[in-house]
Residue frames relative to the residue before (quaternion, step in Angstrom):
aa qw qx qy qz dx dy dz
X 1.0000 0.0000 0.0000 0.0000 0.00 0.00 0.00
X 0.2361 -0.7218 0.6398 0.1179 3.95 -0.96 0.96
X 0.6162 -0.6684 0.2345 0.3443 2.64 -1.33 1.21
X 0.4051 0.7443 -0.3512 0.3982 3.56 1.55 -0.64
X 0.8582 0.3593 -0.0877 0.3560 3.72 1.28 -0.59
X 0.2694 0.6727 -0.3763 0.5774 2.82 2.50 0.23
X 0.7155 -0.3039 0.5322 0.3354 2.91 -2.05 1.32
X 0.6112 -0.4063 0.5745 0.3624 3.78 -1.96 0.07
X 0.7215 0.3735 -0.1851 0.5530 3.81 0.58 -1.07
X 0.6912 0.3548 -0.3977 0.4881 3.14 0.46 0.18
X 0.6695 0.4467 -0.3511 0.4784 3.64 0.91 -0.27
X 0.5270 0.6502 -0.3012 0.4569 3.68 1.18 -0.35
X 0.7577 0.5074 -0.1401 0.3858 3.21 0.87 -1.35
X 0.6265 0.5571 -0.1697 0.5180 2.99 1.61 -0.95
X 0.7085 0.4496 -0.2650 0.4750 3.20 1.10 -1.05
X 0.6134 0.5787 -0.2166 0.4918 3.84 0.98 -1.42
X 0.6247 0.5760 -0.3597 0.3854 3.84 0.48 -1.03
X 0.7569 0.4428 -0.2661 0.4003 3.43 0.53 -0.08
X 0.7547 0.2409 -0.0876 0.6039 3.34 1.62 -0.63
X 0.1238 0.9053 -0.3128 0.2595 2.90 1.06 0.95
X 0.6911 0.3735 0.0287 0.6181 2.73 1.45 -1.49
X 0.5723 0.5441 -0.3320 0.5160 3.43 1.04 -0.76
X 0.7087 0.4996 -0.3092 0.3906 3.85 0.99 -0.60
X 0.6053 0.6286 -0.3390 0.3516 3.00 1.22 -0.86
X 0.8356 0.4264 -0.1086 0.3289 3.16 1.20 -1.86
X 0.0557 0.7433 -0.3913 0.5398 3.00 2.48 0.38
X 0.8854 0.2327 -0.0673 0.3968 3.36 -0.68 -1.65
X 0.6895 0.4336 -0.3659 0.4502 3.43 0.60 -0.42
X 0.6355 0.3746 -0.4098 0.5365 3.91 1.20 -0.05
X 0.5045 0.6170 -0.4142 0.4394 3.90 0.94 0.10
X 0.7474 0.5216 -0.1122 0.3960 2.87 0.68 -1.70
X 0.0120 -0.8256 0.5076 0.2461 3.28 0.43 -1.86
X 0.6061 0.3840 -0.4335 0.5452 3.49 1.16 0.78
X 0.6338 -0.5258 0.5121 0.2441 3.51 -1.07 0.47
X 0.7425 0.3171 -0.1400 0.5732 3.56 0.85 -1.14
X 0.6187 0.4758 -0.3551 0.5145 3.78 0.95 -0.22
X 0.5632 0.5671 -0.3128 0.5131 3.34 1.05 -0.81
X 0.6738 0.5121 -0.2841 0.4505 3.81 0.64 -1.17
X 0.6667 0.4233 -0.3532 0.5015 3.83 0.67 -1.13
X 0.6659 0.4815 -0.4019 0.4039 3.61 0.29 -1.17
X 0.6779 0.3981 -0.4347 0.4394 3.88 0.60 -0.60
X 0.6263 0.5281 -0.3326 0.4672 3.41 0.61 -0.92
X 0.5623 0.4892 -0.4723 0.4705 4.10 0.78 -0.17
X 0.7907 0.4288 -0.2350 0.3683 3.01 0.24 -2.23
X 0.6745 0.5073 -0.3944 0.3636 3.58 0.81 -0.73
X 0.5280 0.6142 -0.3143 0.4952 3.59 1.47 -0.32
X 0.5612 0.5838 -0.3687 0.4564 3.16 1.12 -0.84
X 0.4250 0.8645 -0.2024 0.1762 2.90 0.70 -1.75
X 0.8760 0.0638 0.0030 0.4780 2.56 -0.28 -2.12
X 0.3314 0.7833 -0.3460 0.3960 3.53 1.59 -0.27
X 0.7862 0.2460 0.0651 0.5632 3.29 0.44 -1.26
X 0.0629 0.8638 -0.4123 0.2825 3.92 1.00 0.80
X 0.8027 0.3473 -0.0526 0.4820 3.05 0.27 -1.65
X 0.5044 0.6251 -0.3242 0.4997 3.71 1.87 0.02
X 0.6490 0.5422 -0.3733 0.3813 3.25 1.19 -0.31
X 0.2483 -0.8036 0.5227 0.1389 3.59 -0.43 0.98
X 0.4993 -0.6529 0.4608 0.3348 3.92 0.91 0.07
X 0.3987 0.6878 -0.5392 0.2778 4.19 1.28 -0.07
X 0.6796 0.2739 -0.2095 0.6475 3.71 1.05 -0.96
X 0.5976 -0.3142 0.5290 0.5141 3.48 -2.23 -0.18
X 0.7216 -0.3936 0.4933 0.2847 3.25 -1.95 0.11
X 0.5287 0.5658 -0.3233 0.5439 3.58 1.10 -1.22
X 0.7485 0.3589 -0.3341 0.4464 3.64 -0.42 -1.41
X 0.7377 0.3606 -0.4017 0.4053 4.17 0.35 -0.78
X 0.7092 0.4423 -0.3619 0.4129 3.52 0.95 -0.42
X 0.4905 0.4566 -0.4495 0.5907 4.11 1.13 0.05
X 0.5280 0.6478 -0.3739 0.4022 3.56 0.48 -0.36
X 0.8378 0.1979 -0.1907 0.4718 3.34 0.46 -1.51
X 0.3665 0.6821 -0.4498 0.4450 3.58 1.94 -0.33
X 0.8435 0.3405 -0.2927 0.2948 3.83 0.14 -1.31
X 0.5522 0.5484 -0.4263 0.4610 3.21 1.38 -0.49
X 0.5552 0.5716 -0.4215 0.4329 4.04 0.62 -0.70
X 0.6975 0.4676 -0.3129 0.4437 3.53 0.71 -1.58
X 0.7492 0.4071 -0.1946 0.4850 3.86 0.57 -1.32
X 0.5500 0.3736 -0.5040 0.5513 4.23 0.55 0.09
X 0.6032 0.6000 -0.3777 0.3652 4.05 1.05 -0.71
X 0.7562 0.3800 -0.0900 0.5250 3.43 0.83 -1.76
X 0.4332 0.6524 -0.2600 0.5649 3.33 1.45 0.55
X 0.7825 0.3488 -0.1119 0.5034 3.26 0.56 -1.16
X 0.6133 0.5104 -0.3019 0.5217 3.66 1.71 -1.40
X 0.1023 0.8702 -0.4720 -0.0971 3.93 0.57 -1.10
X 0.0269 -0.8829 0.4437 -0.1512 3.14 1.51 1.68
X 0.2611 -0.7744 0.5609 0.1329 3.26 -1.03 0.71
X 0.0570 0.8754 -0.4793 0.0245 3.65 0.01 1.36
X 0.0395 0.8924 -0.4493 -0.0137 3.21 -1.52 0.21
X 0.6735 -0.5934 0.1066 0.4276 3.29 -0.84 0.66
X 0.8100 0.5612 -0.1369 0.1008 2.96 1.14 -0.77
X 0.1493 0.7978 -0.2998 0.5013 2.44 2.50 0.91
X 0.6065 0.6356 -0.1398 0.4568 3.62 1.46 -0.93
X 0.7234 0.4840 -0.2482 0.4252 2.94 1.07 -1.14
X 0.3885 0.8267 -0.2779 0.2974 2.84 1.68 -1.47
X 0.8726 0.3169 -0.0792 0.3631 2.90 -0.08 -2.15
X 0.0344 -0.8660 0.4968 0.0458 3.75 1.71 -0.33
X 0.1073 -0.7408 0.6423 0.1647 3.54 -0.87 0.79
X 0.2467 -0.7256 0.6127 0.1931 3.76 -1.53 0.54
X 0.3971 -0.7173 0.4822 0.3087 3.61 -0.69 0.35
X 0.4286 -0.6801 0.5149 0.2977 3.87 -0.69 1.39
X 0.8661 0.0683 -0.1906 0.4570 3.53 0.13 0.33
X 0.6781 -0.4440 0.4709 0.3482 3.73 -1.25 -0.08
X 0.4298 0.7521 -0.4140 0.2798 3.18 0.73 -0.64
X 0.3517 -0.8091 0.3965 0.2538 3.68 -0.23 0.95
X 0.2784 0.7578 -0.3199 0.4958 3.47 2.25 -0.60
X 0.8931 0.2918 -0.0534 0.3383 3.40 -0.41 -1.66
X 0.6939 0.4021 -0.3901 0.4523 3.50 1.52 -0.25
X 0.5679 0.5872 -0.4085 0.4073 3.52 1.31 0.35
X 0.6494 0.5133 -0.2684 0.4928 3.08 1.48 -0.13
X 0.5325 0.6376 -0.2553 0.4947 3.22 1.40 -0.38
X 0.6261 0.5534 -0.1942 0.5138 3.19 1.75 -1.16
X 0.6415 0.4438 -0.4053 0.4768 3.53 0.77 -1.11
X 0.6257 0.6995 -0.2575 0.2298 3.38 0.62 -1.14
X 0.5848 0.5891 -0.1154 0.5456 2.99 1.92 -1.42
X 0.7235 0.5336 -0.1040 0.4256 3.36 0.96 -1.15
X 0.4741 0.5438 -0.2611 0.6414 3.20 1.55 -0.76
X 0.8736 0.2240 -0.2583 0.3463 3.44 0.16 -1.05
X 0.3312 0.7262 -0.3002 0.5223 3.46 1.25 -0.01
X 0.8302 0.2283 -0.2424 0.4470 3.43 0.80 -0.99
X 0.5660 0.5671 -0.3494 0.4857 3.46 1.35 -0.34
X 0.6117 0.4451 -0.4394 0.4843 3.60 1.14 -0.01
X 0.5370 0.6312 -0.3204 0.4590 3.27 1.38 -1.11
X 0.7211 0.4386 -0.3839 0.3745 4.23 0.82 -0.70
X 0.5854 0.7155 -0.2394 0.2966 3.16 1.69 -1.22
X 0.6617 0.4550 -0.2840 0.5240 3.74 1.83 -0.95
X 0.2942 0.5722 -0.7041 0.3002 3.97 0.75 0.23
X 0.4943 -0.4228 0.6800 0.3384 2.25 -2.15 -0.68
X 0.5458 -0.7324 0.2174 0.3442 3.58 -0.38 0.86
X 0.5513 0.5372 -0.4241 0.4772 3.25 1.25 -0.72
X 0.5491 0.6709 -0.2693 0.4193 3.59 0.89 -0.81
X 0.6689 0.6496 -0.0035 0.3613 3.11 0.98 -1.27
X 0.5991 0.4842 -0.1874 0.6095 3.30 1.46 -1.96
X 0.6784 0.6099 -0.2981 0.2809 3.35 0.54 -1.20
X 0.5387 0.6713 -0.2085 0.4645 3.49 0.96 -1.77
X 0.7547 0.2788 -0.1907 0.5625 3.67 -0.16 -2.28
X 0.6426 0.3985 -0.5207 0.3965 4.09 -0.25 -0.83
X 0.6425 0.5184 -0.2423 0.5096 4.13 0.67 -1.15
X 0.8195 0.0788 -0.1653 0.5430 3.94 -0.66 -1.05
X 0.7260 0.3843 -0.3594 0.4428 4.22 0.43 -0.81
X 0.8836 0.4025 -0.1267 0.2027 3.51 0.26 -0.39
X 0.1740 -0.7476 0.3543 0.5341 2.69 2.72 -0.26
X 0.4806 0.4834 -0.7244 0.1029 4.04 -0.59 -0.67
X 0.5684 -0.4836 0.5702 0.3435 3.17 -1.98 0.80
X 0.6214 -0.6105 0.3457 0.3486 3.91 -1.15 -0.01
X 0.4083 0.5390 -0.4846 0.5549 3.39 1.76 0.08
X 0.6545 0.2675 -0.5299 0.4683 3.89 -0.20 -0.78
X 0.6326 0.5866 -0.4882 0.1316 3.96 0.08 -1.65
X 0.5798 0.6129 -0.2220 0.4888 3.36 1.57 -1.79
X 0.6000 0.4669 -0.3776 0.5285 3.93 0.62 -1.06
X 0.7938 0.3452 -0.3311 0.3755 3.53 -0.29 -1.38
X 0.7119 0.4279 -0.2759 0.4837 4.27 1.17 -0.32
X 0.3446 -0.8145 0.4059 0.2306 3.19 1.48 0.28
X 0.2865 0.7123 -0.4070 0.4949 3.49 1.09 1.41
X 0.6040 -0.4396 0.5640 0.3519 3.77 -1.36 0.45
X 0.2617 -0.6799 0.6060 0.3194 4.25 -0.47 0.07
X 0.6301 0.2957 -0.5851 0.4162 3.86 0.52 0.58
X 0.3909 0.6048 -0.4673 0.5129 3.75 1.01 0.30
X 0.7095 0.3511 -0.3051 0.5294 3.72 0.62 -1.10
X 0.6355 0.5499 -0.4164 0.3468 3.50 0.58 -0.45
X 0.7717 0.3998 -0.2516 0.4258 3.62 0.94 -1.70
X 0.5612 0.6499 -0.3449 0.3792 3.50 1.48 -0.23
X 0.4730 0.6226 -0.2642 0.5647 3.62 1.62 -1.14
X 0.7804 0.3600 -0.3282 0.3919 3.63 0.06 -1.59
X 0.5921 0.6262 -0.3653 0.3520 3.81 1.24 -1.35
X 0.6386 0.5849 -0.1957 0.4602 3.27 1.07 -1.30
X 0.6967 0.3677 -0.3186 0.5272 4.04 0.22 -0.82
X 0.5307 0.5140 -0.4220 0.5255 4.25 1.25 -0.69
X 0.7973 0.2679 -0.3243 0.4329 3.65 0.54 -0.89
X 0.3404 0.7175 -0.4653 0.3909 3.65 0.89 0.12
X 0.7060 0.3537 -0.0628 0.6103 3.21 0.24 -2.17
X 0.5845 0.1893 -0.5915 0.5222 4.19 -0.50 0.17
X 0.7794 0.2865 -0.4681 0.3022 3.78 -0.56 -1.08
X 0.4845 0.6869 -0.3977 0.3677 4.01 1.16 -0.06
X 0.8156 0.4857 -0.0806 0.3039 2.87 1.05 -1.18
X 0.4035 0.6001 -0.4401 0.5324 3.40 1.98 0.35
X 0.7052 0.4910 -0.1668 0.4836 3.75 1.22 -0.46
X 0.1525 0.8055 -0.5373 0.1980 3.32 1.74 0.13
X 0.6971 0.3199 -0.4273 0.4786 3.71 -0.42 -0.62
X 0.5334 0.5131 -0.4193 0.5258 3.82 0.15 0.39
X 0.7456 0.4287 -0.1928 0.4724 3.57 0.47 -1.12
X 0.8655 0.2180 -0.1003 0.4397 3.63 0.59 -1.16
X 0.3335 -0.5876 0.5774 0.4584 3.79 -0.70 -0.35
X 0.6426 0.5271 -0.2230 0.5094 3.53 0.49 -0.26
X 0.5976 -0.5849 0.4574 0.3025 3.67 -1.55 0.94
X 0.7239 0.3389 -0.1118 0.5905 3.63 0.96 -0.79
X 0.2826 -0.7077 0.5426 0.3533 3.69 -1.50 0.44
X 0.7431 -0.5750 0.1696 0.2973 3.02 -1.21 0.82
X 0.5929 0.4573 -0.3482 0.5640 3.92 1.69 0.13
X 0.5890 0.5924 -0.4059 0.3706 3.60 0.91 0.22
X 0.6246 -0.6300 0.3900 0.2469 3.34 -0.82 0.89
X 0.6242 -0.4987 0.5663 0.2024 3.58 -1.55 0.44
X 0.0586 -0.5487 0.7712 0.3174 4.04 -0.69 0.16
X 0.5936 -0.5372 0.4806 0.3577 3.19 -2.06 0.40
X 0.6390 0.6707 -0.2710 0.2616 3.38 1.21 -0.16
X 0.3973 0.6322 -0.2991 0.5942 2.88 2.55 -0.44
X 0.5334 0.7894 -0.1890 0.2379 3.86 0.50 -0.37
């Protein structure tokens, strides 16, 4: 039996089971809430399976199903127009329960992780889709550009705009990022010398 001849639920399952997880974590790096991240999969996958028999096979399956994922995530973060910041982060500052040089490096990664997930949340979203489909998700920029329904030098200058605004809002958090007072492409004063 081809899949072309499988029940509808049975083609869905077959097709979706693999990216399953990839959708979720899609939405949950768009989003940046755990519970937003959960509805938006639970739509788009509705969409999905809703809208099946739309799939004409011209792209992979992946690229049409990020497609209807980013639109779900970006009509969402659209509608929510949260206004985030870092300094919610700071806020919540973690301390390390012991001295232990072990546990404050972990405390660090931890920091750094979060730091950057606030750091995705201030793109701009279109900016954003682009970035997580491109550096979080591996697609090449032809599928990223397919699945955002965009020219792929659009996906490209949007990717590069997006890592420039990454690294400035990264860079108010430098001591996270570097072991060192300075990052490693930043110049010497002559007075350091």
């Amino acid at each position: 039996m081809t899949l072309k001849t499988k029940p509808k639920a049975a083609r869905f399952e077959e097709l979706i089971a693999p990216l399953e997880k990839k959708v979720y974590f899609t939405c949950l790096h768009l989003m940046g809430k755990r519970e937003d991240a959960e509805d938006c999969a639970q739509e788009a996958l509705l969409k999905a399976y809703q809208k099946l028999d739309s799939f004409d096979g011209k792209s992979q399956f992946s690229t049409w199903l990020y497609t209807l994922v980013t639109r779900v995530c970006l009509d969402a973060l659209r509608k929510r127009r949260d206004v985030f910041s870092l300094d919610a982060l700071q806020e919540q500052g973690f301390e390390p329960e012991d001295q232990q040089m072990e546990a404050y490096l972990l405390l660090e990664e931890k920091e750094r992780k979060a730091a950057l997930k606030e750091a995705l949340k201030e793109l701009p979203v279109d900016f954003r889709a682009a970035l997580v489909l491109v550096d979080l998700q591996g697609l090449k920029y032809q599928e990223a550009a397919q699945a955002l329904d965009i020219p792929e030098g659009t996906a490209k200058s949007r990717v590069a705009r997006a890592r420039g605004m990454l690294k400035k809002i990264l860079l108010t958090r430098r001591e996270l990022f570097t072991g060192e007072g300075r990052l490693n492409d930043e110049r010497r004063n002559r007075h350091d010398l």
